[in-house]
N, CA, C and O of each residue as an XYZ file, in Angstrom:
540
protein
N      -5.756    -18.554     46.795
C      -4.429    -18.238     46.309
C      -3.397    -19.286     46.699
O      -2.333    -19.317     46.080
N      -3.726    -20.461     48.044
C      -2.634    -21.202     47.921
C      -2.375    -22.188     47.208
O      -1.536    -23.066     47.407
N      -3.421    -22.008     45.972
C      -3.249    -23.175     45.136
C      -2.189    -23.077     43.820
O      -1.792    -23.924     43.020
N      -1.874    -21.352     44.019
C      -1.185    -21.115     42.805
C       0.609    -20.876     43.637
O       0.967    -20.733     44.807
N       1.372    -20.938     42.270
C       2.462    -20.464     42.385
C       2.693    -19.482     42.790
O       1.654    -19.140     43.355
N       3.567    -18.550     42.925
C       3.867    -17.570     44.406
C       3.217    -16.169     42.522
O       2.357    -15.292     42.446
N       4.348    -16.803     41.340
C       4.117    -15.887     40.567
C       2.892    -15.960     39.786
O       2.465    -14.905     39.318
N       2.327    -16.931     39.594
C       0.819    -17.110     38.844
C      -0.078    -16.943     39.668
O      -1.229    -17.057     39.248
N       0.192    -16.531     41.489
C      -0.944    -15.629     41.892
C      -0.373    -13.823     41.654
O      -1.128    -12.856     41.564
N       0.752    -13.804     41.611
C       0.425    -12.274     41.178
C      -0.033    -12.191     40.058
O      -1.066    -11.543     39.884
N       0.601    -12.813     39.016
C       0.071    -12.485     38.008
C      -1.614    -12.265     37.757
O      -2.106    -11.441     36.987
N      -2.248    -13.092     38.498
C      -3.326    -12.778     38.486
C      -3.801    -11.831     39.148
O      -4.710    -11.038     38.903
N      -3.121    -11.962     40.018
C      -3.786    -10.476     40.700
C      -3.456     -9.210     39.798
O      -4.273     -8.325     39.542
N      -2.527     -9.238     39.484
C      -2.507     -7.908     38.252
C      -3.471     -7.469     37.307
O      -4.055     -6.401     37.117
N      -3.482     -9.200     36.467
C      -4.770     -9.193     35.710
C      -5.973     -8.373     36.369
O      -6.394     -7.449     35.674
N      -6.436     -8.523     37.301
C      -7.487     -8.758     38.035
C      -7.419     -7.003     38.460
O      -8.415     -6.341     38.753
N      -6.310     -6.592     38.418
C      -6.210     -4.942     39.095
C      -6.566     -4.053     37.984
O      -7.157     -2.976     37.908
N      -5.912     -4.997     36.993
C      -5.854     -3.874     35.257
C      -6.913     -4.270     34.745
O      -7.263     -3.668     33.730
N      -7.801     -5.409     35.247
C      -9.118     -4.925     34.059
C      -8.529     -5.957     32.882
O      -9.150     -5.765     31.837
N      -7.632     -6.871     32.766
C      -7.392     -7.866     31.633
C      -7.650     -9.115     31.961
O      -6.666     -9.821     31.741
N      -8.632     -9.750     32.433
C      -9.424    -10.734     32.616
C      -9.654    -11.621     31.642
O      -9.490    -12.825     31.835
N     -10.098    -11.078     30.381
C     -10.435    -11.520     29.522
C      -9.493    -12.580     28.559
O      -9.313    -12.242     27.389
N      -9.105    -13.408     28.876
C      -8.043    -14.422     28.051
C      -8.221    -14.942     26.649
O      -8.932    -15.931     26.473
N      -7.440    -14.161     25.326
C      -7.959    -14.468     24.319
C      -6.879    -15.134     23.644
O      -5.913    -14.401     23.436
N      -6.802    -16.009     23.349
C      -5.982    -16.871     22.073
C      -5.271    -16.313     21.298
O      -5.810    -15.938     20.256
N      -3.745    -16.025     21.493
C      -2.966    -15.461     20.915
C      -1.905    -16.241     19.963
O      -1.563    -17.415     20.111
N      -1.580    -15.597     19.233
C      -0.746    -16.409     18.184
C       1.257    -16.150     18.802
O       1.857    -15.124     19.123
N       1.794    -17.882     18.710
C       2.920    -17.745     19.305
C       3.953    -16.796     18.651
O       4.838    -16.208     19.272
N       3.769    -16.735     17.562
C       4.670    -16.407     16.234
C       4.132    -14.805     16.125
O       5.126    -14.115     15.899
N       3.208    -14.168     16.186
C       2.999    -12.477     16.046
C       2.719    -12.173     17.206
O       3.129    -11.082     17.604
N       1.860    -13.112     18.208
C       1.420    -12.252     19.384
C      -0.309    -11.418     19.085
O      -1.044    -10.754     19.816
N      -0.411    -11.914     17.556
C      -1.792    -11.251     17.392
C      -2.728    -12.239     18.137
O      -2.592    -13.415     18.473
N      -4.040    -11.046     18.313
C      -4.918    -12.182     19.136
C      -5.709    -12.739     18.179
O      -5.551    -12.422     17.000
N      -6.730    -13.708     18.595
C      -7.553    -14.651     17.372
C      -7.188    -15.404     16.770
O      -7.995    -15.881     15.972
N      -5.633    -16.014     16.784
C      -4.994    -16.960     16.151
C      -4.294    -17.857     16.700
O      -3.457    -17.502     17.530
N      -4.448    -19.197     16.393
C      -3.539    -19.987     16.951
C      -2.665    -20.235     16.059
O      -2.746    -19.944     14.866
N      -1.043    -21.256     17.076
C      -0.068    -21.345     15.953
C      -0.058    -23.245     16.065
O      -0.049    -23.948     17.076
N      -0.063    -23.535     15.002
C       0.465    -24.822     14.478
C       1.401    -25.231     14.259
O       2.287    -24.414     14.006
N       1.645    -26.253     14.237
C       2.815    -27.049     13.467
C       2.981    -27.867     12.217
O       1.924    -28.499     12.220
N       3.469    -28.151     11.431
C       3.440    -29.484     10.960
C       4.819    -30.666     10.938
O       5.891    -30.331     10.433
N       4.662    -31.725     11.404
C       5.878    -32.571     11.809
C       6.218    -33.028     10.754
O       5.205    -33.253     10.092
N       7.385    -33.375     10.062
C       7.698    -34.109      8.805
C       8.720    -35.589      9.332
O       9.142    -35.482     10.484
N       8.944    -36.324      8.912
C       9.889    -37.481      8.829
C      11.509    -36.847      8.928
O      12.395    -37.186      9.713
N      11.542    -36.012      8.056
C      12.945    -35.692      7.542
C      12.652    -34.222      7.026
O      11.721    -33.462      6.760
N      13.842    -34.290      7.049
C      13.871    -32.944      6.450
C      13.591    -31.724      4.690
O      14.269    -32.039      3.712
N      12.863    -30.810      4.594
C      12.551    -31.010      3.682
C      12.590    -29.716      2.608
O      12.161    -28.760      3.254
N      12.920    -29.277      1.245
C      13.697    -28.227      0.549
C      13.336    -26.904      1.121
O      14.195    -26.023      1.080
N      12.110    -26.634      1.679
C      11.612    -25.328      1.881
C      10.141    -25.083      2.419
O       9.510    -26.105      2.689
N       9.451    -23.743      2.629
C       7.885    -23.844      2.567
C       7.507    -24.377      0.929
O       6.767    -25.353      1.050
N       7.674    -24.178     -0.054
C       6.952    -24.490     -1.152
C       6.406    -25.920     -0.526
O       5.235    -26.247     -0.330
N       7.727    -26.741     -0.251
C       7.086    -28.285      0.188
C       5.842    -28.182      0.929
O       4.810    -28.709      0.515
N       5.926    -27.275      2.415
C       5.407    -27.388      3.078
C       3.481    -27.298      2.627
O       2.468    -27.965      2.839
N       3.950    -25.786      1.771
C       2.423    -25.411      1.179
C       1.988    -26.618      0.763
O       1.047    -27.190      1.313
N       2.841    -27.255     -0.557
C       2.199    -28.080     -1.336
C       1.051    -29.692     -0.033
O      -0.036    -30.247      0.125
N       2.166    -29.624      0.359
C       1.470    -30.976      1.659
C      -0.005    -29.821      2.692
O      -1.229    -29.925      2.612
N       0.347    -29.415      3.047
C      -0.987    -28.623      3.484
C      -2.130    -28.616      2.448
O      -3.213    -29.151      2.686
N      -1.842    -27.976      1.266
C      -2.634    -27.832      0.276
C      -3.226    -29.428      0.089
O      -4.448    -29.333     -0.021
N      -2.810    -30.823      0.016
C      -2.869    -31.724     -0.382
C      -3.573    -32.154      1.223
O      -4.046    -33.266      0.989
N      -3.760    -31.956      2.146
C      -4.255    -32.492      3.237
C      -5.939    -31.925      3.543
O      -6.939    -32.572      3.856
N      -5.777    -30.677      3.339
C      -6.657    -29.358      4.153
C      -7.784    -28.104      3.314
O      -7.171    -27.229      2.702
N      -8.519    -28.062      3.298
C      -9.507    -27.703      2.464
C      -8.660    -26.415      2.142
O      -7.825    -25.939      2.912
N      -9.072    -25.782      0.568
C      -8.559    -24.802      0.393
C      -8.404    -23.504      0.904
O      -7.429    -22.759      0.807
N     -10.028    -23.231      1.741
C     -10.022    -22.107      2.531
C      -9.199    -21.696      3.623
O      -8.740    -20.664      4.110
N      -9.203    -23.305      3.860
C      -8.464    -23.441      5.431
C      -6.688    -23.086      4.938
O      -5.748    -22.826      5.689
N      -6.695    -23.180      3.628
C      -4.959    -23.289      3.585
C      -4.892    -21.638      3.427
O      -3.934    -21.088      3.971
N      -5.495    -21.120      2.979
C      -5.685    -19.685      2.380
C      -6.137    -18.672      3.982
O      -6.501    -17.526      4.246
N      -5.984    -19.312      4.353
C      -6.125    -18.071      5.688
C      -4.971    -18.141      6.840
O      -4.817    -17.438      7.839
N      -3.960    -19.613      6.172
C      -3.039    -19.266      6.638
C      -1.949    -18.298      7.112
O      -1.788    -17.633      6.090
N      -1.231    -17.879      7.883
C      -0.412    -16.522      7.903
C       0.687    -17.081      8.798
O       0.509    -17.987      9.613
N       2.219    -16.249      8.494
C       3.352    -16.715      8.798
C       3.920    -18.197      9.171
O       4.311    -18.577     10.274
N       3.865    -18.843      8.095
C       4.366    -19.741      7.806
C       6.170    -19.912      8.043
O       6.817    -19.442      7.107
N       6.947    -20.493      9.121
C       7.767    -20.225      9.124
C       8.556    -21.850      9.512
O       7.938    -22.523     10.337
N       9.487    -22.283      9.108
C      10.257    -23.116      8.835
C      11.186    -23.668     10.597
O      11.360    -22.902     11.545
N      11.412    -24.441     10.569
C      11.655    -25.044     11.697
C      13.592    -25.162     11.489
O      14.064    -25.879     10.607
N      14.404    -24.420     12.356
C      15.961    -24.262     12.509
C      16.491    -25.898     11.445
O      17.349    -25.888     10.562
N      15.580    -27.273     11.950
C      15.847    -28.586     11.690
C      15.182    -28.702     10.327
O      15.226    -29.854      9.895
N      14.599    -27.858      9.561
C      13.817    -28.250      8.458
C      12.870    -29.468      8.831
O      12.169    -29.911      7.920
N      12.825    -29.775      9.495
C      11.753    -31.437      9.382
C      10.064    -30.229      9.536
O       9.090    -30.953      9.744
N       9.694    -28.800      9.472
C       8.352    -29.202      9.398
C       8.868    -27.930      9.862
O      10.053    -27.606      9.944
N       7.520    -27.034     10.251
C       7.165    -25.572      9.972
C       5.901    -25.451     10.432
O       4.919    -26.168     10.239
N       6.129    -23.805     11.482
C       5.054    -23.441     12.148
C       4.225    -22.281     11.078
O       4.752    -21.507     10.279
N       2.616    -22.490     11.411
C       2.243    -21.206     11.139
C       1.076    -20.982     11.889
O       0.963    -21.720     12.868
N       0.034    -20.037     11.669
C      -0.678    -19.067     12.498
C      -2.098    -19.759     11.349
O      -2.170    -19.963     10.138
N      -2.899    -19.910     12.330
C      -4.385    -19.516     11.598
C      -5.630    -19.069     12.598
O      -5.941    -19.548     13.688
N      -6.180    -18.081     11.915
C      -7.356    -17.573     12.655
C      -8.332    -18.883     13.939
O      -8.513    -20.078     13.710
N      -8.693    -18.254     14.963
C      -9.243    -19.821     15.873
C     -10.096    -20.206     15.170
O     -10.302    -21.419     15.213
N     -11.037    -19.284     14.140
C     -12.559    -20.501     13.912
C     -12.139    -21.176     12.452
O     -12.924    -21.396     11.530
N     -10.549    -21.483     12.464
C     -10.088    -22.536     11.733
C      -9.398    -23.783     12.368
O      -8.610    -24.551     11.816
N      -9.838    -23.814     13.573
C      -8.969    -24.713     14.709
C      -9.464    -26.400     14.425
O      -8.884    -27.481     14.323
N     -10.720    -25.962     14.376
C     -11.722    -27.540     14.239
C     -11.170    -27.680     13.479
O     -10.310    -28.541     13.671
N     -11.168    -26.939     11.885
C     -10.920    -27.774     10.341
C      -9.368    -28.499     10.917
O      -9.081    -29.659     11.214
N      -8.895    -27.745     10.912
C      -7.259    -28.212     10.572
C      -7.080    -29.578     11.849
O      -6.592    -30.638     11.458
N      -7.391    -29.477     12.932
C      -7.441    -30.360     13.867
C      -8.301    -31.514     13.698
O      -8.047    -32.573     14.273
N      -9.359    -31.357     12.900
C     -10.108    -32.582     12.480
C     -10.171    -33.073     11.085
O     -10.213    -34.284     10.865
N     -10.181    -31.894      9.794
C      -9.963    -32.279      8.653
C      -8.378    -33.044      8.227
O      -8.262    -33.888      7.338
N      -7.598    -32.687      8.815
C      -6.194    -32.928      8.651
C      -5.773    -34.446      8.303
O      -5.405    -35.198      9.205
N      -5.860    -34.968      6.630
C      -5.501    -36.135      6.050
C      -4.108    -35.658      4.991
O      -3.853    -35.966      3.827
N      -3.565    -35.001      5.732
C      -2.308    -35.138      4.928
C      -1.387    -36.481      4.547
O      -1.038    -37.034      5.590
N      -1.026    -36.981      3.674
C      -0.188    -38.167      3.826
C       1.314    -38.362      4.350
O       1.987    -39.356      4.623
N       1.560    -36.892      4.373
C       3.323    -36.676      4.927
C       2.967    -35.905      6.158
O       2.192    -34.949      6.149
N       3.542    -36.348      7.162
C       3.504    -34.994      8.342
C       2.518    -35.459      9.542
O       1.575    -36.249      9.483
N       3.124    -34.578     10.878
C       2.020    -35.038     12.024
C       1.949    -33.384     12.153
O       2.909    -32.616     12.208
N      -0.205    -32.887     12.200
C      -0.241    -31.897     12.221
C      -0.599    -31.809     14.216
O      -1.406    -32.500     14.839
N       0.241    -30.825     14.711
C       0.090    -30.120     15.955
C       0.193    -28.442     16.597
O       0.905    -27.452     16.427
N      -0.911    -28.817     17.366
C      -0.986    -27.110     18.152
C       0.062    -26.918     19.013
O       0.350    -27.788     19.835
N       0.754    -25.743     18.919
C       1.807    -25.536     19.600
C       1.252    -24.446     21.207
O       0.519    -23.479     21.412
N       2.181    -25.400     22.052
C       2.154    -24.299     23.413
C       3.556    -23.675     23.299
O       3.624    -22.670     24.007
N       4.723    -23.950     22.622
C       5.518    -23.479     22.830
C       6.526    -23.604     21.858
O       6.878    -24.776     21.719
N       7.115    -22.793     21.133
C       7.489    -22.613     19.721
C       9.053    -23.583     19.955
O       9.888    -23.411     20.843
N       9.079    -24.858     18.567
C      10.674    -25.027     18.609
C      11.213    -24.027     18.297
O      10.606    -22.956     18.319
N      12.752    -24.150     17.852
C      13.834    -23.454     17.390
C      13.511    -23.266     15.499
O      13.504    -24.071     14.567
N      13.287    -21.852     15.607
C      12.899    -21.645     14.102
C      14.082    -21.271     13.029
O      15.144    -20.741     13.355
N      13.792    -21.562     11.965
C      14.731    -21.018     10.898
C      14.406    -19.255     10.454
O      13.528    -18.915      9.661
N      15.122    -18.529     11.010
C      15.032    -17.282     11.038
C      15.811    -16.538      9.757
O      17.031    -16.674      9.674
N      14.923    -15.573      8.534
C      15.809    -15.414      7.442
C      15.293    -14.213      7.557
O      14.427    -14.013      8.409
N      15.766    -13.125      6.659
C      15.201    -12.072      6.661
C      13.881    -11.396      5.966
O      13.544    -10.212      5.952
N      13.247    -12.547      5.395
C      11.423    -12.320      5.670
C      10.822    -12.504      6.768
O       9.891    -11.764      7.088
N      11.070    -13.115      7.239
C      10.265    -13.391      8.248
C       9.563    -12.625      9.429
O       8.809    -13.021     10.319
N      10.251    -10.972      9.019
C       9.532     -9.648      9.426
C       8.101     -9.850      8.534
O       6.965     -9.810      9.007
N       8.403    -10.040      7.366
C       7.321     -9.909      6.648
C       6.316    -11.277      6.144
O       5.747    -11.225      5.054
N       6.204    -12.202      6.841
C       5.592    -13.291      6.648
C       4.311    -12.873      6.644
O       3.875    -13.126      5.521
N       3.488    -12.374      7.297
C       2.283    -12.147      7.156
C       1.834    -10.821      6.107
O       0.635    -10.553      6.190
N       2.569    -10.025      5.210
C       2.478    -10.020      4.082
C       2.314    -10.191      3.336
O       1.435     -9.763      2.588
N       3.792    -11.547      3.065
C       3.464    -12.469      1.917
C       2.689    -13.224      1.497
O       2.463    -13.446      0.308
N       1.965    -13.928      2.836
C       0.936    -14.725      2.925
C      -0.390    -14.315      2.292
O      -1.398    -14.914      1.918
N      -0.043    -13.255      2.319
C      -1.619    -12.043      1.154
C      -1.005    -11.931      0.084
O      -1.832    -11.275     -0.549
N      -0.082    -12.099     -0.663
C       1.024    -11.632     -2.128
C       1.199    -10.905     -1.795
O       0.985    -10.169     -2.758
N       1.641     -9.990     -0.643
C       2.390     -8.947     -1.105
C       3.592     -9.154     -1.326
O       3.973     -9.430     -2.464
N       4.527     -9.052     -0.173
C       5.642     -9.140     -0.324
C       7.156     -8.160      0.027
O       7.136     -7.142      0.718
N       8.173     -8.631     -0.499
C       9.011     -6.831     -0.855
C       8.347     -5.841     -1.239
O       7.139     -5.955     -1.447
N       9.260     -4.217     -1.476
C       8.834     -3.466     -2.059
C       7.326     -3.322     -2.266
O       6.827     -3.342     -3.391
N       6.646     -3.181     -1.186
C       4.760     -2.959     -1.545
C       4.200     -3.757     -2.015
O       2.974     -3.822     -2.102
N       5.109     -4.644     -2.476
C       3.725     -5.736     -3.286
C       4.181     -5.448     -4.999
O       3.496     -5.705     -5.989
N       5.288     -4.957     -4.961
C       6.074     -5.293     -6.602
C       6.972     -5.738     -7.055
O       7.541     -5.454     -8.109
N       7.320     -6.902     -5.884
C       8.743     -7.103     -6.213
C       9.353     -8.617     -5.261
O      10.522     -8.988     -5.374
């Protein structure tokens, strides 16, 4: 224990009291487990996600773009975080030939552009959407 911080040995010791040992890969942006969150860096700044999709789509195999979830825009517009399942970590980290953009794993989320979807980002990301999925 004197190797840790006064609070990252309790913390472990908590872990360790409750039986949560088990450390699984959580997503920065939902908090769901099994997902990591990404980034993508742009030059400048840029109209929206449509951009963003379209450059993902143009870098990253289709599956890999399609299992994307909450896609969310960066306060600076230059580039936008989102979430993908871990056993898409290799593709995107090694397939990644986009021509615009530096793609990165995030430990710690910038300052996001916050609108009022963004309750529902992982919705949309399936079509749903507003209203159930009609609107």
């Amino acid at each position: 224990l004197e190797e840790y911080a006064p609070e990252e040995a309790l913390a472990a010791a908590l872990a360790q009291i409750s039986g949560h040992t088990d450390i699984k890969q959580r997503s920065l942006l939902s908090s769901q487990p099994g997902f990591t969150t990404w980034a993508i860096k742009l030059d400048r700044p840029c109209a929206g996600k449509a951009v963003v999709r379209r450059l993902l789509a143009s870098g990253l195999d289709p599956n890999v773009v399609g299992a994307m979830r909450g896609l969310t825009m960066f306060e600076d517009m230059t580039g936008a975080a989102f979430d993908m399942p871990v056993e898409f970590n290799d593709a995107v980290e090694n397939d990644w030939t986009g021509i615009k953009g530096d793609m990165e794993r995030l430990d710690e989320l910038p300052p996001l552009k916050m609108d009022m979807n963004n309750r529902n980002n992982y919705d949309n990301n399936r079509g749903g959407g507003g209203r159930n999925g009609y609107g």
